[in-house]
C-alpha positions as a Markdown table, in Angstrom:
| # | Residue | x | y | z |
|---|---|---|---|---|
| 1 | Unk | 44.8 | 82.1 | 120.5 |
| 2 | Unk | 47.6 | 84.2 | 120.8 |
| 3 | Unk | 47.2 | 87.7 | 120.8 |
| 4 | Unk | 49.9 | 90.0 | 119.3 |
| 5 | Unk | 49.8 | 93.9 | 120.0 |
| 6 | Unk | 50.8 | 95.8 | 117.0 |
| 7 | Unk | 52.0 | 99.3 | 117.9 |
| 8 | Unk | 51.2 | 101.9 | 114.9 |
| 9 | Unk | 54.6 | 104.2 | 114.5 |
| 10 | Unk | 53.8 | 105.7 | 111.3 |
| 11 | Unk | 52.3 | 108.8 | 112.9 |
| 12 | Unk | 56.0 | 109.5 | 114.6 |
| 13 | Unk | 58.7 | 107.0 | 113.0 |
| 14 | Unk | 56.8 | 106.8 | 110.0 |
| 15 | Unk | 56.8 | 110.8 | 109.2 |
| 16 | Unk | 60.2 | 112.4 | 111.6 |
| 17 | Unk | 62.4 | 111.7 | 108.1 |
| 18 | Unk | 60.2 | 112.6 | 105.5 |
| 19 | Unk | 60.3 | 115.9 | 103.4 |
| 20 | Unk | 56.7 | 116.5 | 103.3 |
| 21 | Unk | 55.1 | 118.1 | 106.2 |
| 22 | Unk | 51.8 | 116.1 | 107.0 |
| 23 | Unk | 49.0 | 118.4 | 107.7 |
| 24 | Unk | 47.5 | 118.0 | 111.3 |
| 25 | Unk | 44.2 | 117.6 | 109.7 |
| 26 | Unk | 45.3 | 114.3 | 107.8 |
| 27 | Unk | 47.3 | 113.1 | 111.2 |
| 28 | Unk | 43.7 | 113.3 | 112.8 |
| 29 | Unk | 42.4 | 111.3 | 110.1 |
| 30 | Unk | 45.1 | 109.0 | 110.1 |
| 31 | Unk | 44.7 | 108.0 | 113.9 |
| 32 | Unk | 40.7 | 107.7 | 113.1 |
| 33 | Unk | 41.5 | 105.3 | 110.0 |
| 34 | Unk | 43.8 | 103.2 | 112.3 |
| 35 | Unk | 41.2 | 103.1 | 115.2 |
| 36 | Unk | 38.3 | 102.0 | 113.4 |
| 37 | Unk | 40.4 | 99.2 | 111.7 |
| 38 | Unk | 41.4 | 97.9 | 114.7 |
| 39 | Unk | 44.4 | 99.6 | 115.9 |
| 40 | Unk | 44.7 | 99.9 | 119.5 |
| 41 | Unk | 47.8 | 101.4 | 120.5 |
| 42 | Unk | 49.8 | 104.0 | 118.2 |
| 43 | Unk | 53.0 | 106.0 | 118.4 |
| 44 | Unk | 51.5 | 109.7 | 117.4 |
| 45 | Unk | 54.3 | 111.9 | 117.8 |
| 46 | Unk | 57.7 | 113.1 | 119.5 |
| 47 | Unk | 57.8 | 115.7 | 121.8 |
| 48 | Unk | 60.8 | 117.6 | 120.1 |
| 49 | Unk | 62.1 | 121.2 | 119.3 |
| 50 | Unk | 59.9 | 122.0 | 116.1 |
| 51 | Unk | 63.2 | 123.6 | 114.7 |
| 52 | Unk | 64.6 | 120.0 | 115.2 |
| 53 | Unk | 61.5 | 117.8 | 113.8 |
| 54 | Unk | 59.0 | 120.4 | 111.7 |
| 55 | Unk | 56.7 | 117.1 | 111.3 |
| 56 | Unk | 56.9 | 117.0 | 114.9 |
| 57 | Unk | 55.3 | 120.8 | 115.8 |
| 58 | Unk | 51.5 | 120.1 | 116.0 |
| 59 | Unk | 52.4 | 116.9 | 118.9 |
| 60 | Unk | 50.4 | 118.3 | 121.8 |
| 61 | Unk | 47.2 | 118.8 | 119.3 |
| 62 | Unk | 47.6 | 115.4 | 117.5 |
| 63 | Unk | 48.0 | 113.8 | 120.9 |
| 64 | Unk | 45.0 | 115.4 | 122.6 |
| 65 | Unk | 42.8 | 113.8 | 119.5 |
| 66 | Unk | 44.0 | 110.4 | 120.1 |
| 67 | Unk | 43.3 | 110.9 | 123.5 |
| 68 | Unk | 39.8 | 111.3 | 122.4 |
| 69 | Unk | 39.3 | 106.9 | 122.1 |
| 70 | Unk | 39.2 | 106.0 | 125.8 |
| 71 | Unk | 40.5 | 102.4 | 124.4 |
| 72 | Unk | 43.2 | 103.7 | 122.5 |
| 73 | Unk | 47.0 | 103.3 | 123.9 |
| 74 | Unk | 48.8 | 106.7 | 123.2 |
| 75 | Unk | 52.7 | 106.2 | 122.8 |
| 76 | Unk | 54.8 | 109.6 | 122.3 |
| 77 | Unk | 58.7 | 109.4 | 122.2 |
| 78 | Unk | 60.4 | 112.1 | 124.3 |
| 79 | Unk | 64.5 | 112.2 | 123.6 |
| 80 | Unk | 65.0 | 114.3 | 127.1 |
| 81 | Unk | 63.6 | 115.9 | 130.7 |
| 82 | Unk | 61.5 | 118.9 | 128.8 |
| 83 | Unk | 60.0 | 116.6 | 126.3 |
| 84 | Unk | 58.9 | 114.4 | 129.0 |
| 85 | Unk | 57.5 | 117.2 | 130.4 |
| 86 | Unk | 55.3 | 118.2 | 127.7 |
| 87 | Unk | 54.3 | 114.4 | 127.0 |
| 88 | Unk | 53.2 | 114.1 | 130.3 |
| 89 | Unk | 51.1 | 117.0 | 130.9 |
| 90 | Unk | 49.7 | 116.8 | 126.8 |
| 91 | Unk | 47.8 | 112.6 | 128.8 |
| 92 | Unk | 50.2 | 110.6 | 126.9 |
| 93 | Unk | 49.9 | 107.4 | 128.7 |
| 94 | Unk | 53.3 | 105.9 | 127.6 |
| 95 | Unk | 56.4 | 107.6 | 126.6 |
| 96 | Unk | 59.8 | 106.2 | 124.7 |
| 97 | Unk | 62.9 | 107.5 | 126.1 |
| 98 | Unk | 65.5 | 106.4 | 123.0 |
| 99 | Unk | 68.5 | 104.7 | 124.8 |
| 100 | Unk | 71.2 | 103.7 | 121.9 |
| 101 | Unk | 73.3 | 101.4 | 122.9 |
| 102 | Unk | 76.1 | 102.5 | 120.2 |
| 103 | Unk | 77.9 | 105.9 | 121.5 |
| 104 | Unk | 78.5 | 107.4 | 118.0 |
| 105 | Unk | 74.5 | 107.1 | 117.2 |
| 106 | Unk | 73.4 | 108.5 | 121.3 |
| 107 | Unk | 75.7 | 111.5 | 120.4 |
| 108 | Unk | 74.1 | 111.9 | 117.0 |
| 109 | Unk | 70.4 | 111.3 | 118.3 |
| 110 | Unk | 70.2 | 113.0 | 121.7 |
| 111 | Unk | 73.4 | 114.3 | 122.0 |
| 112 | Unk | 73.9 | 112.2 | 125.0 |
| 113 | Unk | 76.4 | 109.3 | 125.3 |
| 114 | Unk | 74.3 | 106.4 | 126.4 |
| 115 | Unk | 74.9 | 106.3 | 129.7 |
| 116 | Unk | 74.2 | 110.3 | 130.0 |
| 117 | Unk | 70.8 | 108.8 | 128.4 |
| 118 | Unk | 70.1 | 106.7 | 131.3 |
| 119 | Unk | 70.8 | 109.4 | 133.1 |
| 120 | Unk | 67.9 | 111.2 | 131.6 |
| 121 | Unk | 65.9 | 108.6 | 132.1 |
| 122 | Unk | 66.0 | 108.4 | 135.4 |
| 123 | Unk | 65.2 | 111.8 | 135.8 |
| 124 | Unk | 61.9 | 111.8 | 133.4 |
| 125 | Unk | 60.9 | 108.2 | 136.1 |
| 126 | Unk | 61.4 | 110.5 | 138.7 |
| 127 | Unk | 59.6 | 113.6 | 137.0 |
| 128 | Unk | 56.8 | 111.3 | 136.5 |
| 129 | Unk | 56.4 | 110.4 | 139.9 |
| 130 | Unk | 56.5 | 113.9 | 141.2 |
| 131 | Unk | 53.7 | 114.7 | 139.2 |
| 132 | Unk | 51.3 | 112.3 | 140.7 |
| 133 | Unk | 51.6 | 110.2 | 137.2 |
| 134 | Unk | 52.3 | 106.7 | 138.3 |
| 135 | Unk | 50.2 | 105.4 | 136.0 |
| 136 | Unk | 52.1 | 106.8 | 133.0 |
| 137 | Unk | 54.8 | 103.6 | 131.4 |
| 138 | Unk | 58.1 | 104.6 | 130.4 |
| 139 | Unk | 59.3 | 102.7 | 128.3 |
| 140 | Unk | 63.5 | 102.5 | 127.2 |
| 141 | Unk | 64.0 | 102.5 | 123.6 |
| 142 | Unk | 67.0 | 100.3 | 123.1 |
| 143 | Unk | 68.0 | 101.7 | 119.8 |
| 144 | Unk | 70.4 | 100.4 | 117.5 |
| 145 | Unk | 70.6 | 97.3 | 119.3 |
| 146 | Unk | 71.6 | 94.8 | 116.7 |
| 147 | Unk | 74.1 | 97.0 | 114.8 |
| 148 | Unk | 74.9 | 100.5 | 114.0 |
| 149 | Unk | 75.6 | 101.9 | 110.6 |
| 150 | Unk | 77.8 | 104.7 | 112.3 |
| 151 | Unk | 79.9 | 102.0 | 114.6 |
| 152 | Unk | 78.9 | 98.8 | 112.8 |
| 153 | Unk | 79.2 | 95.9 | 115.4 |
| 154 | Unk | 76.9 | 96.6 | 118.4 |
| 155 | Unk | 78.5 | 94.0 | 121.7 |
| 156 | Unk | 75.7 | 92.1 | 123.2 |
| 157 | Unk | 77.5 | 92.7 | 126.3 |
| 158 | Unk | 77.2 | 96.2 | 125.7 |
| 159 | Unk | 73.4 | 96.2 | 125.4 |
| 160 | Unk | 73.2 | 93.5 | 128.7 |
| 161 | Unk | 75.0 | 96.1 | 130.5 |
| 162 | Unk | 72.9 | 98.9 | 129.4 |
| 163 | Unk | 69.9 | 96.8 | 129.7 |
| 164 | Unk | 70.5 | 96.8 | 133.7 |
| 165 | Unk | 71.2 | 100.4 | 133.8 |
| 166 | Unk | 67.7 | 101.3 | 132.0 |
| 167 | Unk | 65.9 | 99.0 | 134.9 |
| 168 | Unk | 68.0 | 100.5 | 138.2 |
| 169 | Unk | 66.8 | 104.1 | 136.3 |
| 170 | Unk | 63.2 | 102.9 | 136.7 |
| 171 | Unk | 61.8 | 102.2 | 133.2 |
| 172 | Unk | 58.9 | 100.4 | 133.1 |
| 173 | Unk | 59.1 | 97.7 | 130.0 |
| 174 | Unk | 62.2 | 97.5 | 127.0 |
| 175 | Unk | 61.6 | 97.4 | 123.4 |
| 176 | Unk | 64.2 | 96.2 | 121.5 |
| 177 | Unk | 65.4 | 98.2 | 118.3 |
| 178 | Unk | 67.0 | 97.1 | 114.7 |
| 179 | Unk | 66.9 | 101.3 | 113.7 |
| 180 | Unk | 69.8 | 100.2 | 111.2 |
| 181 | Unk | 67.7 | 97.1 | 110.1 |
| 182 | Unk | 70.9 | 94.9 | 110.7 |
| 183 | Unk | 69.0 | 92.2 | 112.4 |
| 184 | Unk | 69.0 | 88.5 | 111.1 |
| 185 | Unk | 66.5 | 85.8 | 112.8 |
| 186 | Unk | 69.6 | 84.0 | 114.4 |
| 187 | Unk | 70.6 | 87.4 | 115.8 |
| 188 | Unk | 67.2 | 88.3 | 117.6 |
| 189 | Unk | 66.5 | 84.8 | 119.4 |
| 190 | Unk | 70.2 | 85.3 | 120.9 |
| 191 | Unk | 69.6 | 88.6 | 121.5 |
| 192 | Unk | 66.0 | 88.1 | 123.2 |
| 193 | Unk | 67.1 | 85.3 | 125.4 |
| 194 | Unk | 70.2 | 87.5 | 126.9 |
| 195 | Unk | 68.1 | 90.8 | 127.1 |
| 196 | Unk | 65.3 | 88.7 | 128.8 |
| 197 | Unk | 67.6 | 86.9 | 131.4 |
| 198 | Unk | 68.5 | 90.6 | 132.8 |
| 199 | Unk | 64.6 | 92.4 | 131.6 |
| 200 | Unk | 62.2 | 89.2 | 132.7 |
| 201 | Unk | 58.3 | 90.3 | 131.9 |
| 202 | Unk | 59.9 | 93.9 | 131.1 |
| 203 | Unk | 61.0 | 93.3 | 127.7 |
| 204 | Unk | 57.4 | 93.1 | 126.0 |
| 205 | Unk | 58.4 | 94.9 | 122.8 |
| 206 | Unk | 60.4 | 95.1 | 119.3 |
| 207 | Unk | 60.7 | 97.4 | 117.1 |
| 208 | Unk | 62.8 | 96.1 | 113.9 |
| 209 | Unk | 63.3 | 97.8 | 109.9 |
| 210 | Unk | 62.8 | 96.1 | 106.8 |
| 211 | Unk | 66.1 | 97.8 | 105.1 |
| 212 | Unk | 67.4 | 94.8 | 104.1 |
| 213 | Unk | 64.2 | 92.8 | 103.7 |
| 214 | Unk | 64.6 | 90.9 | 107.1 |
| 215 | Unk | 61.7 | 92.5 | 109.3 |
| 216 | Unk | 59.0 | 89.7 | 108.8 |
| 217 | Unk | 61.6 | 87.1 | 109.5 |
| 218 | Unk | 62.8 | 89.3 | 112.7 |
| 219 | Unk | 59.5 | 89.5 | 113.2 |
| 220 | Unk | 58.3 | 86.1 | 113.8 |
| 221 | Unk | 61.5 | 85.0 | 115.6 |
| 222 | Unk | 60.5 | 87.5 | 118.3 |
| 223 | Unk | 57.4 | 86.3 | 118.6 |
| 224 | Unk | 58.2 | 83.2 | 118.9 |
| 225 | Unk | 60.5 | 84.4 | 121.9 |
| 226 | Unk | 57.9 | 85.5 | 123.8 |
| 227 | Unk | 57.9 | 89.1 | 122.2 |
| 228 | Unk | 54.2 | 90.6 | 122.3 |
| 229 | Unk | 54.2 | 93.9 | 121.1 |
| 230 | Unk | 55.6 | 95.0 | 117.9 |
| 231 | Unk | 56.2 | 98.5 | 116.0 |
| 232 | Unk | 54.8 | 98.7 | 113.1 |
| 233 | Unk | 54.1 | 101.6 | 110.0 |
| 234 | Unk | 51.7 | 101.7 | 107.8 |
| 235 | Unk | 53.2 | 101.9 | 103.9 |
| 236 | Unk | 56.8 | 100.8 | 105.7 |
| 237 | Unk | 57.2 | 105.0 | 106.1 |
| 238 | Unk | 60.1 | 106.1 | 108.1 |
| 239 | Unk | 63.6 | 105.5 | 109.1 |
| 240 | Unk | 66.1 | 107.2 | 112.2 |
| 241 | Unk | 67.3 | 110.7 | 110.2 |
| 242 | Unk | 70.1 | 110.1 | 112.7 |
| 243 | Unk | 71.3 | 107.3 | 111.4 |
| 244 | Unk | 72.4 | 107.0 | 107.7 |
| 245 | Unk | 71.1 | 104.7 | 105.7 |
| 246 | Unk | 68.2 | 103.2 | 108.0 |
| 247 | Unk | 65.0 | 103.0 | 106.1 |
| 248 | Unk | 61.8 | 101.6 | 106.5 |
| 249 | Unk | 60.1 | 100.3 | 109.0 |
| 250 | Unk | 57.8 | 97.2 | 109.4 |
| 251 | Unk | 54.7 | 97.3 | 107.1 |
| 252 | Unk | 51.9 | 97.2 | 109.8 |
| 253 | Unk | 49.9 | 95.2 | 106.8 |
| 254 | Unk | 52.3 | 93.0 | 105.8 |
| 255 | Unk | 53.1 | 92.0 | 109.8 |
| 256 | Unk | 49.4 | 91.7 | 110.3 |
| 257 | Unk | 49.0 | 89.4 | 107.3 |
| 258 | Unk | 51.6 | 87.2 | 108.5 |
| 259 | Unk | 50.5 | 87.2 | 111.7 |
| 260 | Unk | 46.4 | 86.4 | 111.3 |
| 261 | Unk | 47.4 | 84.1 | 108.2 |
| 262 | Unk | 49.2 | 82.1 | 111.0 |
| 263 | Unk | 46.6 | 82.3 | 113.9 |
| 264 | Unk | 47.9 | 84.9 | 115.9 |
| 265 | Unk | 45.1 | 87.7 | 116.8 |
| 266 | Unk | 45.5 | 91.4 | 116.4 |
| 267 | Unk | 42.1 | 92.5 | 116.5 |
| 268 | Unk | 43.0 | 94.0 | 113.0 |
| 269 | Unk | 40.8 | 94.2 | 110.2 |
| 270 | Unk | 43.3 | 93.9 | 107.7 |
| 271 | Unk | 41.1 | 94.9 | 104.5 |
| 272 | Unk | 40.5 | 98.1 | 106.2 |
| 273 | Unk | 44.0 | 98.7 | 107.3 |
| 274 | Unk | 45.0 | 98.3 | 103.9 |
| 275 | Unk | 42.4 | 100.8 | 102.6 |
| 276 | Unk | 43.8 | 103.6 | 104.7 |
| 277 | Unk | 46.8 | 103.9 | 102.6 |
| 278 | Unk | 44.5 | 105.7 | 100.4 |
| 279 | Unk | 44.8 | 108.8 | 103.1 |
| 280 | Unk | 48.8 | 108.6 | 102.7 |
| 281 | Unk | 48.8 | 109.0 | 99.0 |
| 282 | Unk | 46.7 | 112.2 | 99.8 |
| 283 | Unk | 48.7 | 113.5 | 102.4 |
| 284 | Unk | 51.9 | 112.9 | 101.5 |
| 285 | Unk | 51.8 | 113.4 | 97.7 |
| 286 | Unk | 55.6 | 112.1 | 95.9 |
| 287 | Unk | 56.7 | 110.0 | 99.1 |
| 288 | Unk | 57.2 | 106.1 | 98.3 |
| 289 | Unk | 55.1 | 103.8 | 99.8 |
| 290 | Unk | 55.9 | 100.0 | 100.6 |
| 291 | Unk | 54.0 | 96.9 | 101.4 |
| 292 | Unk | 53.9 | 93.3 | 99.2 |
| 293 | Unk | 50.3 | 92.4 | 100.7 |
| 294 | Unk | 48.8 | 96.2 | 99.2 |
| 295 | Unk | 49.9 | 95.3 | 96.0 |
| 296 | Unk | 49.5 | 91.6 | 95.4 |
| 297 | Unk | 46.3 | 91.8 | 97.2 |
| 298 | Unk | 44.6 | 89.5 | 99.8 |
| 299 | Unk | 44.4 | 85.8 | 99.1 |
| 300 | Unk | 40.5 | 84.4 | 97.9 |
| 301 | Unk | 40.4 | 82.0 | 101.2 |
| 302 | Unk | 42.0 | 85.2 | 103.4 |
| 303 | Unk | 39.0 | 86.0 | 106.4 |
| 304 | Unk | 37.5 | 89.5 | 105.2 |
| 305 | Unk | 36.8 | 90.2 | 108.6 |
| 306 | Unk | 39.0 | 91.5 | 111.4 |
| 307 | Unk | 40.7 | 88.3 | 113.3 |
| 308 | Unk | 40.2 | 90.1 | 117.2 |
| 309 | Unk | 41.4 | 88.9 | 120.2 |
C-alpha cells in the first residue's frame, strides 16, 4: 500500500490571511486534535515580524508545544536569514524558504526578486550548517509555480531554471506551489516531469489551492507522478495575503477521503479529523469554513477507523 504524507498547513497557511487572531491556547489544541487523529507532520507557524503577520507572534511558543510529540514532523516557513534564525534555535526540524518563481509576487512576498531569494537561501543552508544543525531539511518553496495572478503566465523554463538554482544553494527537497490555484491536471504532470528531470528524489512535495475547484484533481495527478507529500488545511483556511485573489487551500479531509477511499494510506483517522473542525468554529468565530466530505458526511461502507501505513 501506498503511503501518502499529508502535511497540516492550517496552523500557518491556514491562519497568515485571516482577520481573526487565533488564540495560542486554541493553536495548542489544534496541533493536539491533528496529532491524535493521525497527523504526523504540520506546518505550525512562520517565523515573521509580528507587525507583518499578528497571527504569526506566538511562533516560538506554538512551535515548542509541537515539539512536545517526539513523532511529530515540525514544518515552520521562514521568508529570510533572521527568521531562519529563530526557526532554527525555537527545534523546528524543517523549514520553508518561499522561492516565487514570478518576480512581481517575490517582490510583493519577501521583497526579494527570486533570484535575491536564492540568495537567501543559500545563506539560511549555510547558517544551518554553522550551527551544528545538519539534521534540520530546508526545504525551497517554489511558489506561484503554475501561474501568478500578479504576472499571469508563469514560463516552465523559468521555474526549471530556478529549480537548479534552489539545488546549487543547498536546499534539501522542492515542494511545488499553485498559491494562485491556477493549476489544471494537464498542467502538474508536465510540470512534475520537467521539475523532476532537474530535482530527482528532491522534489517529494506539492502544495496546490482549491480557488478554482481543481486541488483534488491536482491532487491526484501528483500523486500519480510520484508526488508523496502534500499540503493540506483543515476547513480549506488560508490563501497567500500577497497574492490577490488566491484562496483556499486543500481541504486536509477532503484529500484524505479521496485518498483512503482509493487505497492510499495516511495513517489518518478521518472521522476524527473531521471532528476537529468543531475547535475552528470556536476559535475562529465568523471565518468560512470549506470541505464537501464535512458536510455531506462519510459514506455507510467508508472504514470508521484510521487507514495507517
Amino acid at each position: 500500500m501506498t503511503t501518502i504524507t499529508i502535511n497540516e498547513v492550517g496552523m500557518r497557511d491556514g491562519l497568515q490571511s485571516l482577520q481573526t487572531i487565533m488564540p495560542t491556547a486554541a493553536k495548542r489544541r489544534w496541533i493536539d486534535a491533528a496529532y491524535a487523529a493521525g497527523v504526523r507532520h504540520m506546518e505550525v507557524a512562520s517565523f515573521v515580524p509580528a507587525k507583518v503577520l499578528p497571527q504569526m507572534a506566538d511562533a516560538r511558543e506554538v512551535v515548542t508545544h509541537a515539539l512536545s510529540y517526539p513523532d511529530l514532523q515540525v514544518t515552520v516557513l521562514a521568508p529570510n536569514l533572521r527568521g531562519a534564525r529563530d526557526a532554527l534555535e525555537s527545534g523546528a526540524q524543517r523549514i520553508v524558504a518561499p522561492v516565487s518563481v514570478s518576480t512581481a509576487h517575490s517582490l510583493a512576498n519577501v521583497r526579494r526578486t527570486p533570484l535575491e531569494m536564492v540568495e537567501e537561501l543559500g545563506r539560511m543552508c549555510q547558517l544551518r550548517d554553522d550551527m551544528g544543525l545538519q539534521q534540520v531539511q530546508i526545504i525551497a518553496g517554489m511558489s506561484v509555480a503554475f501561474g501568478c495572478t500578479r504576472q499571469g503566465d508563469v514560463p516552465l523554463s523559468d521555474l526549471c531554471q530556478l529549480t537548479r538554482q534552489v539545488i546549487e544553494a543547498g536546499c534539501d527537497l522542492v515542494s511545488l506551489g499553485d498559491t494562485t490555484g491556477y493549476a489544471h491536471p494537464g498542467q502538474v504532470a508536465t510540470v512534475i516531469q520537467a521539475v523532476r528531470a532537474i530535482a530527482g528524489e528532491r522534489l517529494r512535495a506539492a502544495h496546490f489551492h482549491d480557488t478554482r475547484g481543481l486541488a483534488l484533481a491536482n491532487s491526484l495527478v501528483a500523486v500519480q507522478h510520484g508526488i508523496r507529500e502534500l499540503d493540506a488545511s483543515l476547513a480549506g483556511l488560508g490563501g497567500c495575503p500577497f497574492a490577490p485573489g488566491a484562496s483556499g487551500n486543500t481541504v486536509t479531509e477532503d484529500l484524505v477521503f479521496m485518498l483512503q477511499s482509493m487505497g492510499y494510506a495516511t495513517g489518518i483517522d478521518l472521522p476524527m479529523l473531521i471532528e476537529s473542525r468543531q475547535l475552528l468554529s470556536e476559535a475562529l468565530p465568523g471565518e468560512s469554513l470549506y470541505g464537501c466530505i464535512a458536510r455531506a458526511g462519510l459514506p455507510l461502507n467508508y472504514p470508521q477507523t484510521a487507514n495507517h501505513a
